[in-house]
N, C-alpha and C positions, 0 to 999 in steps of 0.2 A: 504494500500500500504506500502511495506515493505521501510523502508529509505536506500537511495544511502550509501552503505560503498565504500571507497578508499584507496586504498594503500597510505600508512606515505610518500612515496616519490612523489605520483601525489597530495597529498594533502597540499605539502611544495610547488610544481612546480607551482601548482594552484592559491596559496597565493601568490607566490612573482610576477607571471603574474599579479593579480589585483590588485597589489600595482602599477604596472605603465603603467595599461591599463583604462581610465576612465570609468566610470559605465555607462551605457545607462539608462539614465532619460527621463521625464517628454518633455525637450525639442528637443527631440531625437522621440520620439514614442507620438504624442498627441491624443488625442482623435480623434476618428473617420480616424485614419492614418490605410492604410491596411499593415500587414505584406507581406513580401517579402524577396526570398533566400539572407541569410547572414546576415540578423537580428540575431541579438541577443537571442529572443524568435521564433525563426521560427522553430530548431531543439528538445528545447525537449520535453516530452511527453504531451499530454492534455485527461482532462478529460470532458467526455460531465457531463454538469449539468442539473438539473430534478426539474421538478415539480416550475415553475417557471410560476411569474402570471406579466403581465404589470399592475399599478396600479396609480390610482393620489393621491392627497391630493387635494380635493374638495374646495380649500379656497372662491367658487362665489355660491357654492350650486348647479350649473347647470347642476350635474350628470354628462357633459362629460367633455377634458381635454380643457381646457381654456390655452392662448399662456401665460406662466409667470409661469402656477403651476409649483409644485413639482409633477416630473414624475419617479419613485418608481419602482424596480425589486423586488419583494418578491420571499423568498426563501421558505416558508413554503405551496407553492399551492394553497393559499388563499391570496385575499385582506383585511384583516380584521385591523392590526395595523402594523404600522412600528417598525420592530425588530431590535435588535441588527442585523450588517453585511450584511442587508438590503443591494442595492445601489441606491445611487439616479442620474438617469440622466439629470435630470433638479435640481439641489438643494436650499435649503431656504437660506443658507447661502457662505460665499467664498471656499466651498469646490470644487474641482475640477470636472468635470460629470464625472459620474461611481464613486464616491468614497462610501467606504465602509462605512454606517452609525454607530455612536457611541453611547453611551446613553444619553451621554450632548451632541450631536446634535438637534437642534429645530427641526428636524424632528422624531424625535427618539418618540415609542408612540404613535403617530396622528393616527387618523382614515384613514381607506383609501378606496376607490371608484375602482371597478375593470373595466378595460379597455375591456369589451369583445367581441366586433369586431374593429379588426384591424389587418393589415397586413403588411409583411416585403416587400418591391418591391424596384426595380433600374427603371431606364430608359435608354434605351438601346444607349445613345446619338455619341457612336462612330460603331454603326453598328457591336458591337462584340458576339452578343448575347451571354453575360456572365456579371459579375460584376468584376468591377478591376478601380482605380483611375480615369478614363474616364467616368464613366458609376457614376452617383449621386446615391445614395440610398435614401431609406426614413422609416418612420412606416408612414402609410398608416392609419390614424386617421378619416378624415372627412366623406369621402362615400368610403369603402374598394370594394361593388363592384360595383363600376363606369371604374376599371381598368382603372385608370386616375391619374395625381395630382391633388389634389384640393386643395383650398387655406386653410389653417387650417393643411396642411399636415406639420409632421416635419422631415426635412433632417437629417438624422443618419449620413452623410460625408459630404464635405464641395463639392461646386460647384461654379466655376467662382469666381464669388466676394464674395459670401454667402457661410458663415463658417456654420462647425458642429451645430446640433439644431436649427438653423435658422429656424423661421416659414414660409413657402410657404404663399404670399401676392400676392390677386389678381393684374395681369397685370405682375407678373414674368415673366421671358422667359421661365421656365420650371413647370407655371401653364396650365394644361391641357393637357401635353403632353401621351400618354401613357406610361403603365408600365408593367414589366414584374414583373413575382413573383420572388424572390429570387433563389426557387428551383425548379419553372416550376408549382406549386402548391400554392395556398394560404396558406400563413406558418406567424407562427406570435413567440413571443419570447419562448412559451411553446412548440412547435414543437421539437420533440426528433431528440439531437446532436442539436439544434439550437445556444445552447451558450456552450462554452468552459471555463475552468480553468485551469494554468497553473504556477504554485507559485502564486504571486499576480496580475498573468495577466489577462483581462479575455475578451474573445474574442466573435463574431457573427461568427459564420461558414457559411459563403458565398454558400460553395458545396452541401451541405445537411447531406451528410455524411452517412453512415450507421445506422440503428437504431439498440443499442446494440454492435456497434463495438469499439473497442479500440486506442485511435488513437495515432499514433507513433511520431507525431509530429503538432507542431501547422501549420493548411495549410496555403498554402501562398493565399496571397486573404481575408485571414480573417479581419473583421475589431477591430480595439482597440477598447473597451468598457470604455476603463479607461484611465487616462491620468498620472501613474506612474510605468509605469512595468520599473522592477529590472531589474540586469543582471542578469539569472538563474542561471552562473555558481558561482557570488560572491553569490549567496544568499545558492544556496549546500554549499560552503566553510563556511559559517557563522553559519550553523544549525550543519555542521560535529564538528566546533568548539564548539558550543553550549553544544552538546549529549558528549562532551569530558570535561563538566565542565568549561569551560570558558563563563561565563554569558559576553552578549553585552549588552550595553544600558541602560535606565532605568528605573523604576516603575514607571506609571503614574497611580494614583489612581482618579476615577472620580465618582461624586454620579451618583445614575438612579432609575427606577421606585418608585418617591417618593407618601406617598401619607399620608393621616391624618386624626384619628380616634380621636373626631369625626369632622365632615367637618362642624360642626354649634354645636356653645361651649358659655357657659354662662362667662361672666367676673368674671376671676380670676381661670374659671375651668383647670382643668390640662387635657392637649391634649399631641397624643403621635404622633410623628413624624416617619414614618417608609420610611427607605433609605436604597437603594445597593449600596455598597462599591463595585467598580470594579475595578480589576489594566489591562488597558488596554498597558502596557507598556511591556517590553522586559527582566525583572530582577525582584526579590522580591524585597519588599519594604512597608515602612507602609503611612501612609497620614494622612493629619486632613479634614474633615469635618464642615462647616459651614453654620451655620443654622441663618438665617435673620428675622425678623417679620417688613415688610412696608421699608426695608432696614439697620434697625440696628440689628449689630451682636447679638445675645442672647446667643449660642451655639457653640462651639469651641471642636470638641469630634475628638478622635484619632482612626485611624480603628486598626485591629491586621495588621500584614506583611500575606502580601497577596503574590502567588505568580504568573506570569505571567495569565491572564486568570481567574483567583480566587476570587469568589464574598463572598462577610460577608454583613447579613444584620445588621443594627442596629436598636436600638428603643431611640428617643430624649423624654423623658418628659418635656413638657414645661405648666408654666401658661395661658394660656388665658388672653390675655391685657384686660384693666380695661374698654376701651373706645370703647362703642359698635360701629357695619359696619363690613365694610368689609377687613380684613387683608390678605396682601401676604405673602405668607410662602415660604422664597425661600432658597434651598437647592445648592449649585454649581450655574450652569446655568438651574436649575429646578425651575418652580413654579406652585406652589396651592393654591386658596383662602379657607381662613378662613370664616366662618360669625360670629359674634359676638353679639349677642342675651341676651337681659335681662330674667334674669331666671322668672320664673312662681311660682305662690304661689301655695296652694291646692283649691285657688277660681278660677285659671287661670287666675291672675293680675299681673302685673309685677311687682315685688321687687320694694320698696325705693329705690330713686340713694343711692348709697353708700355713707359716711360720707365722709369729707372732710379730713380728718386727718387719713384716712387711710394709711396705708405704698401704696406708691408706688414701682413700677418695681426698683429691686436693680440697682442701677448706675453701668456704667461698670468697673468702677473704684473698686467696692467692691466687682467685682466677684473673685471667688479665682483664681488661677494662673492658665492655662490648662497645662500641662507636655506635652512639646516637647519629641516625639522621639528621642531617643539618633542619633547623627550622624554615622555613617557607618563609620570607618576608611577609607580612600582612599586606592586603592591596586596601590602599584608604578609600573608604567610602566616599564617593560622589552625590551631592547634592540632588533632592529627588531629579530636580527640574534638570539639572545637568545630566545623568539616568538617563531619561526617558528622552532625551533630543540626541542623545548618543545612540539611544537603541534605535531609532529611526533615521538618521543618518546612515549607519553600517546597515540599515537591512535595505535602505534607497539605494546605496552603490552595491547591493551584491547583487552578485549575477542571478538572473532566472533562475528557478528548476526545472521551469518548464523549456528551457532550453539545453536541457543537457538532453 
């Protein structure tokens, strides 16, 4: 999709609008809230998304989804591991449902368990036969065809007194009641056009929608998926800004898929630490990296400047601690166990303990110094009005897009 160009004076008028029009947040559009004419996100374009699997993370082993798991959209058509941008609607930790998963997320990685029966349905509770704030939704979890709620079922929108994801508990008022399909069909999150994306919005399409159509706008009726949609138009002004050289925000470097060769290492052997450098942040930037063994620092290593989006792998060499078991090797918010194993002769008998007067682990006091990243000069703020005649200036002399 080719990017929104604007004219230097709608894109001055734009800016100084949302300088004194507040942004529709979080508190504004929550989860499981359905859009509706004169939202914010109701007018612009949406894309249907594909190939899309419901999924859990099995933490009881009982193959189906238990009330508390992590409940998983994969993006890749399989349930196999949670990916980077993943989302998770039930999550392990206080991230928002629907949020975009990260690589230092505790779910980031895990195994996953595929959901594959199960269905989208309402109940038709105000006689509308349609879906709309009246009418409760659900995924249809425990017996999909009972065309019923059953108790296990989990509400996608909130009802009466029972918020968003609330578990259906027998003796509910809206356990057993019947259910309609969302689109008159049993339809479930992979169904085409079923979900929607729109900047960082991302919706259920309530209507069904066309298979293969384009759609012109986010419908209304659709339900939020996420509980942070932007205002579309600050967020065009922010990318126009961006594509015109003015970097927002800034580098957040975080480790990810760590892992260690070998996973069972004899005391004192040198083991190699292997980590993704990610800058999930909004600007280039560099980071340090630190490497723990049982919680003390061992490793302090600097990535290169990465820039938005931009992974470097690195490689740590480290000793092997002296004291056999089991060691944690932890990277950021990542961890791996070590084992630690007395080496073997050529009888297959374990080595002498080691002598007492061996050098131990260097103190951390005697490590050498790790070299800080120089600091980035700050760039001094510009006057609003000097801003904004800069921004339209540089976007009058740049070239077309439409001429490339």
């Amino acid at each position: 999709m080719e990017p929104n160009t604007l004219p230097a004076w709608l894109l001055l008028a734009s800016a100084s609008l949302l300088l004194t029009v507040p942004a529709a947040g979080a508190e504004d559009y929550p989860f499981g809230s359905y859009v509706d004419t004169g939202d914010t996100d109701h007018v612009p374009a949406a894309e249907a998304v594909e190939d899309v699997r419901l999924c859990i993370i099995d933490e009881d082993g009982s193959d189906h989804w238990t009330e508390g798991e992590p409940l998983v959209l994969s993006f890749d058509g399989a349930c196999d591991r949670v990916s980077y941008e993943d989302r998770c609607l039930i999550c392990l930790d206080d991230k928002g449902p629907g949020a975009e998963i990260e690589m230092a997320d505790p779910e980031h990685d895990r195994f996953l368990t595929a959901v594959d029966d199960h269905n989208l349905t309402y109940v038709d509770m105000a006689n509308e036969n349609g879906v709309d704030p009246d009418n409760p939704t659900y995924i249809d979890l425990r017996n999909p065809q009972a065309e019923r709620v059953d108790p296990g079922d989990l509400r996608l929108t909130s009802w009466k007194d029972h918020e968003a994801l609330t578990t259906v508990e027998p003796g509910d008022a809206d356990a057993g009641v019947a259910v309609s399909h969302i689109t008159g069909d049993p339809w479930d999150f992979n169904a085409t056009d079923a979900l929607l994306e729109q900047g960082d919005g991302f919706y259920l399409n309530t209507d069904g929608g066309t298979p293969g159509a384009d759609f012109d706008h986010v419908p209304g009726d659709a339900i939020r998926l996420d509980d942070a949609v932007t205002d579309p138009a600050r967020a065009l002004i922010e990318d126009a800004m961006a594509e015109m050289g003015t970097e927002t925000g800034e580098p957040n470097i975080t480790a990810g898929q760590l892992a260690i060769e070998p996973t069972e290492a004899s005391p004192g052997e040198l083991i190699r630490i292997h980590v993704t450098a990610a800058n999930h942040g909004q600007a280039a930037g560099a980071g340090t990296i630190d490497t723990a063994l049982d919680g003390e620092v061992f490793d302090v290593r600097g990535t290169p400047t990465l820039e938005p989006g931009q992974q470097a792998k690195l490689v740590i060499p480290l000793p092997a601690p002296d004291a056999e078991g089991e060691v944690t090797v932890s990277v950021g918010s990542l961890q791996e166990t070590l084992a630690i194993e007395p080496a073997e002769t050529e009888a297959g008998q374990a080595d002498a303990e080691p002598e007492t007067d061996e050098v131990e682990a260097q103190d951390a006091s005697t490590e050498e110094p790790v070299e800080e990243p120089p600091e980035q000069a700050s760039v001094p703020a510009l006057p609003l009005a000097g801003l904004l005649a800069a921004i339209g200036f540089a976007h009058a002399i740049a070239p077309s897009r439409e001429a490339r």
